[in-house]
N, CA, C and O atoms as a MOPAC input file, in Angstrom:
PM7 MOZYME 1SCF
protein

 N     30.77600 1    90.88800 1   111.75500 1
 C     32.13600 1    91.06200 1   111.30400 1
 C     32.40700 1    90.22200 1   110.08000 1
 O     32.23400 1    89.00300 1   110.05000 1
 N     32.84900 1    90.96600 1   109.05500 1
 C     33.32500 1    90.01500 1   108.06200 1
 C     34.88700 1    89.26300 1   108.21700 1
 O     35.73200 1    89.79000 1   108.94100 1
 N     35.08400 1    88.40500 1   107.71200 1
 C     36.10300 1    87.85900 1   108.17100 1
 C     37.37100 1    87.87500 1   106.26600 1
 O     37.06700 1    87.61500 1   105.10200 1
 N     38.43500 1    88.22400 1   106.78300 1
 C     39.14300 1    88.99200 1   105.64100 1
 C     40.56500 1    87.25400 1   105.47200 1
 O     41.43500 1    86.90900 1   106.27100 1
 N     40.16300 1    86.62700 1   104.11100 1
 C     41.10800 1    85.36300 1   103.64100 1
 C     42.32500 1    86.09400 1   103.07700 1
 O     41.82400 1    86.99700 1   102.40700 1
 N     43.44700 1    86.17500 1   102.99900 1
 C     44.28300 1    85.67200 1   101.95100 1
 C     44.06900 1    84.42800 1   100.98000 1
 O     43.93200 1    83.20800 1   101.06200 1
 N     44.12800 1    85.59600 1    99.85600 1
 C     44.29700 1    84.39300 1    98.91200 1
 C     45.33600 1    84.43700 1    97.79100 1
 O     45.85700 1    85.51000 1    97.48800 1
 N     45.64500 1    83.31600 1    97.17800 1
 C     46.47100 1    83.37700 1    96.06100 1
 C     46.37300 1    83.37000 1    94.84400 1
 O     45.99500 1    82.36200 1    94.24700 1
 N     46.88100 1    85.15200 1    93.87600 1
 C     46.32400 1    84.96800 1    92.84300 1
 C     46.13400 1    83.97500 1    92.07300 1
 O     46.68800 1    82.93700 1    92.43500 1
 N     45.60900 1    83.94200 1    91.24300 1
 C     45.34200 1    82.93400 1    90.03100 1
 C     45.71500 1    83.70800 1    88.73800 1
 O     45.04600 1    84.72900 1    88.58000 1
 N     46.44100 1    83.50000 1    87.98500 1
 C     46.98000 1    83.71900 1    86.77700 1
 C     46.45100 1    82.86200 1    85.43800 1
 O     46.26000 1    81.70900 1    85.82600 1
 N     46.19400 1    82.95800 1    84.26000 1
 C     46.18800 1    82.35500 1    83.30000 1
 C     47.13100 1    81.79000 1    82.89100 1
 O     48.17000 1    82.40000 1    82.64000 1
 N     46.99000 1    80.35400 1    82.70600 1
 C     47.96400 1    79.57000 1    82.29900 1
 C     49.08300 1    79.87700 1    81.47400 1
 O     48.78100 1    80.98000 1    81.02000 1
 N     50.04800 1    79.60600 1    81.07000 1
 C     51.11800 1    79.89100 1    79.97500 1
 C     51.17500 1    81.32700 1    79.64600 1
 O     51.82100 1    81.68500 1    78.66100 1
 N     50.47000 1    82.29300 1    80.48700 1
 C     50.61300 1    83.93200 1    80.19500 1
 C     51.97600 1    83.93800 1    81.03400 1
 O     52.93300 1    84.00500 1    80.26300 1
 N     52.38900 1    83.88400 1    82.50100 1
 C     53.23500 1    84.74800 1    82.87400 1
 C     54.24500 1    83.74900 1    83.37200 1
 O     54.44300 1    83.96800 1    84.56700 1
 N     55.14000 1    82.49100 1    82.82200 1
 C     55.58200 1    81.97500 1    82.57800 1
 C     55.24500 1    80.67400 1    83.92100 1
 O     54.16000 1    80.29400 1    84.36100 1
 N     56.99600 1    80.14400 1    84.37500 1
 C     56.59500 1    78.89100 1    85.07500 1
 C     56.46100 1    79.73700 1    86.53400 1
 O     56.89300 1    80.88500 1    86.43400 1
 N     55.91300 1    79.36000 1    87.94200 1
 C     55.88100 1    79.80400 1    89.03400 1
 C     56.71100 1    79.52500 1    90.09800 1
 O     56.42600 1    78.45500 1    90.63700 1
 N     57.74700 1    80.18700 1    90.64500 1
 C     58.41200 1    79.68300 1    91.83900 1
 C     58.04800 1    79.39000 1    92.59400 1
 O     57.17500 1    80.14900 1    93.01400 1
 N     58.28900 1    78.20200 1    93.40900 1
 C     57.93900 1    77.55400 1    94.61400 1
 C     58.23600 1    78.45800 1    95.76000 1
 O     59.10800 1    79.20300 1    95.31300 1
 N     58.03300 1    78.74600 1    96.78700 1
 C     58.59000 1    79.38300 1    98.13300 1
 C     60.22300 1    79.26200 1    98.60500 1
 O     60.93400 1    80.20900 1    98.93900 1
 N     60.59000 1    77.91600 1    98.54100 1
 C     61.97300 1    77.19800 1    98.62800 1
 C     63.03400 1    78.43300 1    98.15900 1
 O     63.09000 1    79.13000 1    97.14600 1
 N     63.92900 1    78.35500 1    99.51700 1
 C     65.09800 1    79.75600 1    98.45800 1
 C     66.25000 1    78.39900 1    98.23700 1
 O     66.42600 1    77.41300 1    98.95200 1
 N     66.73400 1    78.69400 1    97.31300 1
 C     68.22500 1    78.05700 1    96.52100 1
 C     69.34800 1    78.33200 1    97.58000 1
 O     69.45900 1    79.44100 1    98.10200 1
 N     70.32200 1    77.09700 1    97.92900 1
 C     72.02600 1    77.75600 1    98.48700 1
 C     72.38600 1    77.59900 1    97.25100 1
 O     73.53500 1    77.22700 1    97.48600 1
 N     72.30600 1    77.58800 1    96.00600 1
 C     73.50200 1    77.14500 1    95.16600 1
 C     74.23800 1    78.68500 1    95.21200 1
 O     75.29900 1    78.82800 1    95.82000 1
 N     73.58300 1    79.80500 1    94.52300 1
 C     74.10600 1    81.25200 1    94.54700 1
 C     74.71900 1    81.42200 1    95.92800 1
 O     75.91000 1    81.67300 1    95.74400 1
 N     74.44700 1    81.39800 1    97.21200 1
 C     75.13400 1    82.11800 1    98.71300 1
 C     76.63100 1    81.12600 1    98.52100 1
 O     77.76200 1    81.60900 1    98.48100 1
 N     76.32900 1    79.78500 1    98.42800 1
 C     77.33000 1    79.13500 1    98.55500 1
 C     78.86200 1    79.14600 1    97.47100 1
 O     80.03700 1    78.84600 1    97.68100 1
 N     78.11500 1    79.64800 1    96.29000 1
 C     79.11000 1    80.22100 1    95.48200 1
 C     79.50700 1    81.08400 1    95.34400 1
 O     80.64400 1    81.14300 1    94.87700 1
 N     78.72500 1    82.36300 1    95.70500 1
 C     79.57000 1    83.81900 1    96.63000 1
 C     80.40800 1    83.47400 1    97.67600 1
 O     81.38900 1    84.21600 1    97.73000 1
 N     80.37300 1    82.59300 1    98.54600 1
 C     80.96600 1    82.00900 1    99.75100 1
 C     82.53300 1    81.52700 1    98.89100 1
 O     83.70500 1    81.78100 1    99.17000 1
 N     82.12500 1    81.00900 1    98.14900 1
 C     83.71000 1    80.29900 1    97.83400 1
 C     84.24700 1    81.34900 1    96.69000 1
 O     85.43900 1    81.20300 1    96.41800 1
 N     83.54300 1    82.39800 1    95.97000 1
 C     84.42600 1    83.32900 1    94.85100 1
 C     84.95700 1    84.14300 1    96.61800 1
 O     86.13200 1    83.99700 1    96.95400 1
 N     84.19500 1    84.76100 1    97.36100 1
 C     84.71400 1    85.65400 1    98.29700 1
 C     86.03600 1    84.98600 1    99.14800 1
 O     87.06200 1    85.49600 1    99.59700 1
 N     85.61600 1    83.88700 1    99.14800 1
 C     87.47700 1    83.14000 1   100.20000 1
 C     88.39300 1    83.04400 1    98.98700 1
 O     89.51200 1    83.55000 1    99.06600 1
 N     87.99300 1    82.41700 1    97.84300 1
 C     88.95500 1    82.59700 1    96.95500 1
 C     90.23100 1    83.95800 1    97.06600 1
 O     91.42500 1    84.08300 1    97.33900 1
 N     88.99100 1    84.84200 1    96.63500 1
 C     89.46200 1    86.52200 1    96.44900 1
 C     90.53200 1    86.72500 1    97.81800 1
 O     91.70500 1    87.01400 1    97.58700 1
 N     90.07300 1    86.56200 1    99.19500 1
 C     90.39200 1    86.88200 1   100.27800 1
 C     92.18400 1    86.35900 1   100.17000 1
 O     93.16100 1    87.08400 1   100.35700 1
 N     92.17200 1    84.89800 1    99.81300 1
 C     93.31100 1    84.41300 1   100.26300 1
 C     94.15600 1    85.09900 1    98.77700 1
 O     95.34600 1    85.21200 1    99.06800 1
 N     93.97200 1    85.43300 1    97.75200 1
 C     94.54700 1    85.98300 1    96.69100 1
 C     95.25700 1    86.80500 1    96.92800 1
 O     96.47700 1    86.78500 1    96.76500 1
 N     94.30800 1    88.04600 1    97.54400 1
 C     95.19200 1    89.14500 1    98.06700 1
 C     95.73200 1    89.12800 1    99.17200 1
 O     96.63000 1    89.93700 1    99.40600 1
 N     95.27000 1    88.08200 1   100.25500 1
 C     96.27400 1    87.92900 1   101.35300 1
 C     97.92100 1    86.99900 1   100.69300 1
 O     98.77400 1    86.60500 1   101.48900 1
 N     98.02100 1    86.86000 1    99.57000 1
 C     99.42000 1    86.36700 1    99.55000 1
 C     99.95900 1    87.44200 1    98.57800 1
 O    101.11000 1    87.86000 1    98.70400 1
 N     98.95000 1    87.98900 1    97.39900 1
 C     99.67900 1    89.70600 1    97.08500 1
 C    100.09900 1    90.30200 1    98.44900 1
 O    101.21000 1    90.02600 1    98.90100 1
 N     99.27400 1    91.08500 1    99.09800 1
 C    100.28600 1    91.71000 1   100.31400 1
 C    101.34700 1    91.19200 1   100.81400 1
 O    102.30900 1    91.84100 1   101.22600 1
 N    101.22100 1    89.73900 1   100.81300 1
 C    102.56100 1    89.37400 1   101.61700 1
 C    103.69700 1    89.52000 1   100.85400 1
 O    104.76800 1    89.74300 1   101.42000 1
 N    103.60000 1    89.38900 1    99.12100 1
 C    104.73000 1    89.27900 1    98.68300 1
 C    104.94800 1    90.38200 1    98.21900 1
 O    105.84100 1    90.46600 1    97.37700 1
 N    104.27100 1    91.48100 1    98.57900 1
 C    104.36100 1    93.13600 1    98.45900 1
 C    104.97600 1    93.76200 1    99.37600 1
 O    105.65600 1    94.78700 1    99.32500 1
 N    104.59000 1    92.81800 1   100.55800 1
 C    105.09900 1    94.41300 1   101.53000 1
 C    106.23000 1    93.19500 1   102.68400 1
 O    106.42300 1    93.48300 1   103.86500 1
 N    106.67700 1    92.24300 1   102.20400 1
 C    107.49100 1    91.13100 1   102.74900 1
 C    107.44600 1    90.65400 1   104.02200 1
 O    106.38500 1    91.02100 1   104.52700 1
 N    108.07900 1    90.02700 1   104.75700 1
 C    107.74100 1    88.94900 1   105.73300 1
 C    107.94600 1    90.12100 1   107.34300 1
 O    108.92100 1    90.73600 1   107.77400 1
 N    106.51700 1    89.99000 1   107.83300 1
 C    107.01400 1    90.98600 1   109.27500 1
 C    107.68800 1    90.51900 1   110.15500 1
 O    107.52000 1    90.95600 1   111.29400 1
 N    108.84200 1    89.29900 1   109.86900 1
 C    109.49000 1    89.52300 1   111.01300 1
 C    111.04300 1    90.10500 1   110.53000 1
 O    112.00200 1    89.90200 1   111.27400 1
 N    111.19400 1    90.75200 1   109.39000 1
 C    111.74300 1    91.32800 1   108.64600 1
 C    111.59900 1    92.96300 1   108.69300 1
 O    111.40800 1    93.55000 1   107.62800 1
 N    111.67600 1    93.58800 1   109.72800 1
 C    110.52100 1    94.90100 1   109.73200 1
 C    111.75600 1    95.60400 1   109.67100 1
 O    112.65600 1    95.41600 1   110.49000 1
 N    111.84200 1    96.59800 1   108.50500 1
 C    112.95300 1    97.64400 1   108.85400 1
 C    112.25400 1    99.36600 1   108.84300 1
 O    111.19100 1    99.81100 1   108.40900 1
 N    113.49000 1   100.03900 1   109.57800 1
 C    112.50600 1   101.38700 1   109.59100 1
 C    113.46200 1   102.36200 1   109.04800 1
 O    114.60800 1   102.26300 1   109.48700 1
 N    113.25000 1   103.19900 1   108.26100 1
 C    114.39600 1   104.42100 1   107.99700 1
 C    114.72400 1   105.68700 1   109.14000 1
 O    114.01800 1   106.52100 1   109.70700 1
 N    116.21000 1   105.34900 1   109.15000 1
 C    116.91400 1   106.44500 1   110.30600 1
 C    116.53700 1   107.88500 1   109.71300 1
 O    115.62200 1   108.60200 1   110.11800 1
 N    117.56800 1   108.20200 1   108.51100 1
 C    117.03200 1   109.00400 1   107.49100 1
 C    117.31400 1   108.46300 1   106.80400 1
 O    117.29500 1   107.23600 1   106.70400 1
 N    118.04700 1   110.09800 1   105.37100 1
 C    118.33700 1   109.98700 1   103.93800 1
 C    118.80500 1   111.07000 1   103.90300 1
 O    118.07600 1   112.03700 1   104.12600 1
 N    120.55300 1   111.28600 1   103.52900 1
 C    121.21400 1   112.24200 1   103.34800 1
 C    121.64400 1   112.55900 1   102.03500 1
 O    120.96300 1   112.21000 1   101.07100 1
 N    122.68200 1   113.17300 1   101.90200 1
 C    123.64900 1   113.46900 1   101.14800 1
 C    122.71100 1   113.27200 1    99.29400 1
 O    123.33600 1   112.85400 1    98.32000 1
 N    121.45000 1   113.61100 1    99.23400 1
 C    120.88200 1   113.87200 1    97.86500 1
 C    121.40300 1   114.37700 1    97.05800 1
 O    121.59100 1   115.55600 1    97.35600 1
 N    121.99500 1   113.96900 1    95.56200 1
 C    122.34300 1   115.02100 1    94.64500 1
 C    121.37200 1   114.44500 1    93.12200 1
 O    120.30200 1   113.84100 1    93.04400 1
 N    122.21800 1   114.90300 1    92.17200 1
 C    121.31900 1   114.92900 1    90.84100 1
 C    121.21100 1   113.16700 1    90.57200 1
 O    120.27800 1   112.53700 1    90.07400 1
 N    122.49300 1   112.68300 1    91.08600 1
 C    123.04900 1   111.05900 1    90.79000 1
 C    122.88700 1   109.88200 1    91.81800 1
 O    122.94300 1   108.69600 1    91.49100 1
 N    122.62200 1   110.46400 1    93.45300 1
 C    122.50400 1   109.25700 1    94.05400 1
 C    121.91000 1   110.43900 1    95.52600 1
 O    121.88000 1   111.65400 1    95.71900 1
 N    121.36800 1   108.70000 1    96.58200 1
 C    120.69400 1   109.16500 1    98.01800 1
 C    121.40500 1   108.09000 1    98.47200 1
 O    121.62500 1   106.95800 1    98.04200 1
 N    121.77700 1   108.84800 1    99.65200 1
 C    122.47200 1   107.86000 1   101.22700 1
 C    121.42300 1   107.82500 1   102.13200 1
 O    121.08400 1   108.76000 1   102.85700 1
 N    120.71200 1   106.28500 1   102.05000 1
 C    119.70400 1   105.99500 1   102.89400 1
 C    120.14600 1   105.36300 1   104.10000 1
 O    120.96500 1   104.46800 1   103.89600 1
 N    119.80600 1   105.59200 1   105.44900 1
 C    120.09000 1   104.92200 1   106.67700 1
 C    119.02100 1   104.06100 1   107.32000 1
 O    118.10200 1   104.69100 1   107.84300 1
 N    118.98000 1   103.04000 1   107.36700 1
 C    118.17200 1   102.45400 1   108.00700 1
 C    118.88600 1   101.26200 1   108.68700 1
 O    120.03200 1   100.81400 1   108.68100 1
 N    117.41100 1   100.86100 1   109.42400 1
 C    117.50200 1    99.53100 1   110.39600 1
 C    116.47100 1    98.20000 1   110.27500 1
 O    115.27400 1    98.20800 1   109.98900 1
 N    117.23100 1    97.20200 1   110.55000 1
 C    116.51200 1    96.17200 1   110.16000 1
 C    116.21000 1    94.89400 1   111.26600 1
 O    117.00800 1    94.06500 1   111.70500 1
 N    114.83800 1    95.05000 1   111.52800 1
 C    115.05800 1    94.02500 1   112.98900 1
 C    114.85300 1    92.64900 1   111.76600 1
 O    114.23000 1    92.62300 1   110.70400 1
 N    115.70700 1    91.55200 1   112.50100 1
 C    115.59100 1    90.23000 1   111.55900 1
 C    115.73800 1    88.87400 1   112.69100 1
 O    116.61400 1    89.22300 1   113.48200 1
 N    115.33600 1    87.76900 1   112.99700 1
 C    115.53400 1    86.67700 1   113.68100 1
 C    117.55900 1    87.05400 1   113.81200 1
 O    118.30500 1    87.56500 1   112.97600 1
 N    117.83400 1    86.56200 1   115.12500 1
 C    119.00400 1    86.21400 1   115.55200 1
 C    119.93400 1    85.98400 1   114.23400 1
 O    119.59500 1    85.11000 1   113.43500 1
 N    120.63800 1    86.45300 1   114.09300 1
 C    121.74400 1    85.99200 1   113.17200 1
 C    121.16100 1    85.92300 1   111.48000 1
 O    121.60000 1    85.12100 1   110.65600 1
 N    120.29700 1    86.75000 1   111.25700 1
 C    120.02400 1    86.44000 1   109.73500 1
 C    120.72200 1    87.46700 1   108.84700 1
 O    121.57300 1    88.33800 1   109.02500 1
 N    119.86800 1    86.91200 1   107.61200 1
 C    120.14100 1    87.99000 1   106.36100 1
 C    119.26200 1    88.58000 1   106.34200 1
 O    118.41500 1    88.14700 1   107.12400 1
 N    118.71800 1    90.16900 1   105.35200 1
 C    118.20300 1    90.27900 1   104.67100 1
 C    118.19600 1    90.94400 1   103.64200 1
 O    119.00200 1    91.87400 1   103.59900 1
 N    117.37200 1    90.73000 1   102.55800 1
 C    117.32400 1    91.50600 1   101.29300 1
 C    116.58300 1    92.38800 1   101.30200 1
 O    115.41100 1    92.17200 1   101.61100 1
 N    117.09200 1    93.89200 1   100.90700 1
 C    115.80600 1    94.69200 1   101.17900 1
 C    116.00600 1    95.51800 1   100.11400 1
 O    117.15500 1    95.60600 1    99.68100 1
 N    114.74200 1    96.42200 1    99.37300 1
 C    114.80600 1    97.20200 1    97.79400 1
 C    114.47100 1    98.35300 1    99.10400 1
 O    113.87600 1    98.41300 1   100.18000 1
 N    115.10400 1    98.99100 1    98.40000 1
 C    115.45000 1   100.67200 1    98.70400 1
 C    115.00100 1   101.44400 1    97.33300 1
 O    115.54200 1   101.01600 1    96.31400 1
 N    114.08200 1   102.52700 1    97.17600 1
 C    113.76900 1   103.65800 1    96.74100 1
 C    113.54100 1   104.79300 1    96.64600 1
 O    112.45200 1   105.10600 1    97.12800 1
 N    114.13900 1   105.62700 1    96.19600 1
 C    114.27000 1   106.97100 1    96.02900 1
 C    113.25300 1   107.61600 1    95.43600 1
 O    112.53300 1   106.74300 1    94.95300 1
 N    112.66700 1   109.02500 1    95.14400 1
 C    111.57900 1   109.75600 1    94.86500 1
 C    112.07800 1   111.06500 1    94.80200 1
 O    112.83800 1   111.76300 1    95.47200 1
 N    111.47300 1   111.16400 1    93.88200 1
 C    111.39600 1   113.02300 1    93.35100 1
 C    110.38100 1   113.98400 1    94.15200 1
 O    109.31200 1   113.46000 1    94.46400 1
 N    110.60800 1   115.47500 1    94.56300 1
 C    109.87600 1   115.89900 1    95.12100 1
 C    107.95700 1   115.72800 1    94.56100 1
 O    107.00300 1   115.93400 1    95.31000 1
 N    107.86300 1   115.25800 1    92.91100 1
 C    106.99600 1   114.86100 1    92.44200 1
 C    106.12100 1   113.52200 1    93.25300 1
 O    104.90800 1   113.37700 1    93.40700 1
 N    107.14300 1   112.74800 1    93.63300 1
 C    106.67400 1   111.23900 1    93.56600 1
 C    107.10800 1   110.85300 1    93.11700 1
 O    107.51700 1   109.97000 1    93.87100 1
 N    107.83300 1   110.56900 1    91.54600 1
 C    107.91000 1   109.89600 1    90.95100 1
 C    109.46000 1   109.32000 1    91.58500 1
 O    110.39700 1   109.79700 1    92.22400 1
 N    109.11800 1   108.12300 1    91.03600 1
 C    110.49500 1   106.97000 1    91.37400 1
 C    112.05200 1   107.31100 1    90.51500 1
 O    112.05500 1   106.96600 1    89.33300 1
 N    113.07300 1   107.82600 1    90.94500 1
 C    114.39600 1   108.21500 1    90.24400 1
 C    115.20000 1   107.15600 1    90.72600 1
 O    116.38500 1   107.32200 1    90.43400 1
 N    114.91100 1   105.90700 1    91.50000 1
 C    116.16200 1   104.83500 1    91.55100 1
 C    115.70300 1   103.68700 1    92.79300 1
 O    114.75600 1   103.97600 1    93.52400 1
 N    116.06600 1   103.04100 1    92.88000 1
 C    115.92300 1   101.41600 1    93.47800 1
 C    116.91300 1   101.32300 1    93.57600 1
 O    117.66900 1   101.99200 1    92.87100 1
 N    117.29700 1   100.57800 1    94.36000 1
 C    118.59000 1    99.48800 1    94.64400 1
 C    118.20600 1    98.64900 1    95.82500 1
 O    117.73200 1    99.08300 1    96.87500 1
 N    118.53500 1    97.05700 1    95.45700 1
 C    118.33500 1    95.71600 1    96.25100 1
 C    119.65800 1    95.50800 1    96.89700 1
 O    120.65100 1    95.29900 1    96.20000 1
 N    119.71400 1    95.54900 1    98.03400 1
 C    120.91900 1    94.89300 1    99.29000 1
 C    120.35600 1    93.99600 1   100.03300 1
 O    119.19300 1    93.90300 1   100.42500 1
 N    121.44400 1    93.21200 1   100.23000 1
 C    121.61400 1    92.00300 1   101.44000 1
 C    122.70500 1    92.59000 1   102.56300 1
 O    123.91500 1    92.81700 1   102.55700 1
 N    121.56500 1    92.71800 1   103.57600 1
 C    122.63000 1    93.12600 1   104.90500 1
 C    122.32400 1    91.87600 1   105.72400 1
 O    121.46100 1    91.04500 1   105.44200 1
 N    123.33900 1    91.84500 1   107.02100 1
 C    123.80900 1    90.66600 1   107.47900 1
 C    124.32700 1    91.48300 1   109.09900 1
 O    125.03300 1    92.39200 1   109.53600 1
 N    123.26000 1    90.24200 1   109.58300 1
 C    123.53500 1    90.63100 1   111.16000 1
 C    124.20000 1    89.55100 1   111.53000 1
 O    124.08900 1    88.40200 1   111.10000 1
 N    125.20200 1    90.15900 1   112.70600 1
 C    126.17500 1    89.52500 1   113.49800 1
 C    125.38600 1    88.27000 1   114.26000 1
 O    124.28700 1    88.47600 1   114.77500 1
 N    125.90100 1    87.19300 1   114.29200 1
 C    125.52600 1    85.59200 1   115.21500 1
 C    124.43400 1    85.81700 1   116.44400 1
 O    123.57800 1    85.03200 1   116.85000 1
 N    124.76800 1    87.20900 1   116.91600 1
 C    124.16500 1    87.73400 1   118.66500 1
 C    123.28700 1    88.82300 1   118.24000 1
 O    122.76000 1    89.40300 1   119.18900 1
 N    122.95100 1    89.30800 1   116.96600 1
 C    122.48300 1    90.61700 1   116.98500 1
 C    120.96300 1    90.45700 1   116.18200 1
 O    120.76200 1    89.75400 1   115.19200 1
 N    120.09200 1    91.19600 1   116.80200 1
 C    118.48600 1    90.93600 1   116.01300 1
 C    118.86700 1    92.30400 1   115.13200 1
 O    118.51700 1    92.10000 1   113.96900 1
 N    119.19500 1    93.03000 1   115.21600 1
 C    119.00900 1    94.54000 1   114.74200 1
 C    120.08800 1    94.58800 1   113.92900 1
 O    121.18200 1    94.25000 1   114.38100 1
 N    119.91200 1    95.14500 1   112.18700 1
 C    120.66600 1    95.54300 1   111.49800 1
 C    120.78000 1    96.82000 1   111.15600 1
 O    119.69600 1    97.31400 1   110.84400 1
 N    122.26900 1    97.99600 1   111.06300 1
 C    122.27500 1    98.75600 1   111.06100 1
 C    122.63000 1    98.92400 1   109.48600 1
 O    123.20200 1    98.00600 1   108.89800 1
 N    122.38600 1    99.74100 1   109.03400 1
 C    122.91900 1    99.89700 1   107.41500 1
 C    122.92500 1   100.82900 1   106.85300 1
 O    121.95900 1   101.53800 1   107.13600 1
 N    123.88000 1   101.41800 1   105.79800 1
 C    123.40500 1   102.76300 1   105.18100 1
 C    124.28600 1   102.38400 1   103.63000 1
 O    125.42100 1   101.98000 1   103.37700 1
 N    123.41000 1   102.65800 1   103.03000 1
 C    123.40000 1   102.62100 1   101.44500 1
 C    123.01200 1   103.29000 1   100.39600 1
 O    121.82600 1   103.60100 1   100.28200 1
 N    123.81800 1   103.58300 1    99.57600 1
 C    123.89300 1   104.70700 1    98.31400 1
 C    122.97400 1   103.95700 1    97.15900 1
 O    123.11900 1   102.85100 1    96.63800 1
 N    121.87600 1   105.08100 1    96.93700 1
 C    121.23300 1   104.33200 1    95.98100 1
 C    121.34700 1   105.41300 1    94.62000 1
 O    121.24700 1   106.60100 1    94.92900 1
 N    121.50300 1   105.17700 1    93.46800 1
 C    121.71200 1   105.75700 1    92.27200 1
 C    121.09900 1   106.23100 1    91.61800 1
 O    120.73800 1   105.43200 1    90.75400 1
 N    120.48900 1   107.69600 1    91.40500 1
 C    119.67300 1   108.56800 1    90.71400 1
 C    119.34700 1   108.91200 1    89.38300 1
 O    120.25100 1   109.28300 1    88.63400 1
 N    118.40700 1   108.85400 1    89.06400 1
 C    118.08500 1   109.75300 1    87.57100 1
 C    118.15900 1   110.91600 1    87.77400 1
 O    118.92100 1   111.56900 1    87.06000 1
 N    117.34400 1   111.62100 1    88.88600 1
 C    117.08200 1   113.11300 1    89.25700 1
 C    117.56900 1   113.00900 1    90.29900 1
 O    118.04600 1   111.98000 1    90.77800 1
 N    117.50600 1   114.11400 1    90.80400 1
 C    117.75300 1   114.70800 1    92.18700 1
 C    116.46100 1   114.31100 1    92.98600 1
 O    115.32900 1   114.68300 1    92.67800 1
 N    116.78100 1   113.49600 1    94.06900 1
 C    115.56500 1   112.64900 1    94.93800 1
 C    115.74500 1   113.82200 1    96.08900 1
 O    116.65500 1   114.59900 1    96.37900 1
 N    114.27500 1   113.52700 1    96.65500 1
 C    113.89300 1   114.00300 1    98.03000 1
 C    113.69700 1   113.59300 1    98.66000 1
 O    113.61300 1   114.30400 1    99.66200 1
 N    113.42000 1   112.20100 1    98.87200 1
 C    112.97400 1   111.21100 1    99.52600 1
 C    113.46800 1   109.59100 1    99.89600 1
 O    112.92500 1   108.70500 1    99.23700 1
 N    114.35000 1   109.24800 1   100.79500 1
 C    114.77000 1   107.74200 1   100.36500 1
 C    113.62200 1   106.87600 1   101.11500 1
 O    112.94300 1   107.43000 1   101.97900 1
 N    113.36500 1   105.23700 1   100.71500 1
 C    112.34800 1   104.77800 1   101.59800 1
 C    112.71700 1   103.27700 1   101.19400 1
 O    113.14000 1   102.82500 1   100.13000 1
 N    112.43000 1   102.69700 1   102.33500 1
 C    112.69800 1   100.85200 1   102.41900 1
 C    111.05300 1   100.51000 1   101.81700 1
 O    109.93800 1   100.89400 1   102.17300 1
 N    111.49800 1    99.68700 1   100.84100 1
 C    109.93000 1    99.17300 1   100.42200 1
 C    109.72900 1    98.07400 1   101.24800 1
 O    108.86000 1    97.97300 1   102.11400 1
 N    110.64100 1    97.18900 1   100.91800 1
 C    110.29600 1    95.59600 1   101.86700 1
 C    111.95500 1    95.74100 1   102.23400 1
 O    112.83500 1    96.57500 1   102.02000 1
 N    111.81300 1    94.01700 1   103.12700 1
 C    112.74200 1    93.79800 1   103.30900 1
 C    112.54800 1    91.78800 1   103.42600 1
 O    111.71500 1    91.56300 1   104.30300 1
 N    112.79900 1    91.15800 1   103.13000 1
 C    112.11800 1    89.59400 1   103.58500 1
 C    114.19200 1    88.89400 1   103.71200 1
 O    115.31800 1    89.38900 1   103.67300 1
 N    113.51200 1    87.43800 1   103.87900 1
 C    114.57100 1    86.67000 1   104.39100 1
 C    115.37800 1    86.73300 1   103.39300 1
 O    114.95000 1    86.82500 1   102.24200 1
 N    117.00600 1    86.68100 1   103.75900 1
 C    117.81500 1    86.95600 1   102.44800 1
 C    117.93700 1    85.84600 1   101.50600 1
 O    118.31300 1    86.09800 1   100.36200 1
 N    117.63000 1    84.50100 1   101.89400 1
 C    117.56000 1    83.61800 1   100.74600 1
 C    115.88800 1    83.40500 1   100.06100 1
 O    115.72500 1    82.60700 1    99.13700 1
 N    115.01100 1    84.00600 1   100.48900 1
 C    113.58200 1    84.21800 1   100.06800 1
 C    113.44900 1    84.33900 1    98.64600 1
 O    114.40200 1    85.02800 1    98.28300 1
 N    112.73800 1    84.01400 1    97.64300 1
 C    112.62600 1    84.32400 1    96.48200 1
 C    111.87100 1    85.63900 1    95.93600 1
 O    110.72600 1    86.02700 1    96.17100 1
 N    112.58100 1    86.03100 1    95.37000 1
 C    111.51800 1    87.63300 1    94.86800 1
 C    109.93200 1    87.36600 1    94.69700 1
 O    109.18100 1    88.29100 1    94.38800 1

């Protein structure tokens, strides 16, 4: 039986440059590690200040009375005991496209979690659509 070595090439000197050792590097994993948490917590505070604070959660009843100039949006707003909140309201064209906004502060009673509300928001076009974007605490900063 012949008996079969591994061996390691041999190269000519200064032809195929310097040779890596076996040893793998953390510097690269560990700096993907910190660009990736970076990134993570970035967009975890975009969403938050996008889509506002969930204990602020409101839901739309409907949206009536559409004409060329304004939408009567109905909604509800669960909020901590006795708060405020500020919430942007938007309107939409059967397109999509955005025909009006409007920002309110509604205000629940001392005993009440649930805010009831209905508000006229002001048109470019004739909307098809009313919708609560956010809603966060009423003294919260935009």
């Amino acid at each position: 039986m012949s008996e079969t070595r591994a061996t390691t090439p041999v190269f000519p000197p200064g032809r195929y440059g310097r040779r890596r050792d076996g040893r793998r590097r953390l510097a690269a994993p560990i700096t993907f590690g910190v660009i990736l948490t970076a990134i993570a917590v970035l967009l975890s505070v975009r969403l938050y200040q996008q889509y506002g604070d969930p204990a602020y959660d409101a839901q739309i009843v409907r949206w009536t009375g559409a004409t060329d100039t304004q939408i009567t949006i109905d909604f509800t707003v669960r909020v901590p005991r006795g708060e405020a909140a500020t919430c942007t309201l938007r309107a939409r064209d059967y397109g999509g496209t955005e025909v009006g906004t409007r920002t309110v502060t509604v205000r629940a009673a001392a005993d009440e979690s649930t805010i009831k509300a209905s508000e006229v928001v002001p048109t470019t076009a004739k909307a098809f659509v009313g919708e609560v974007l956010r809603c966060r605490a009423a003294d919260a900063p935009s």
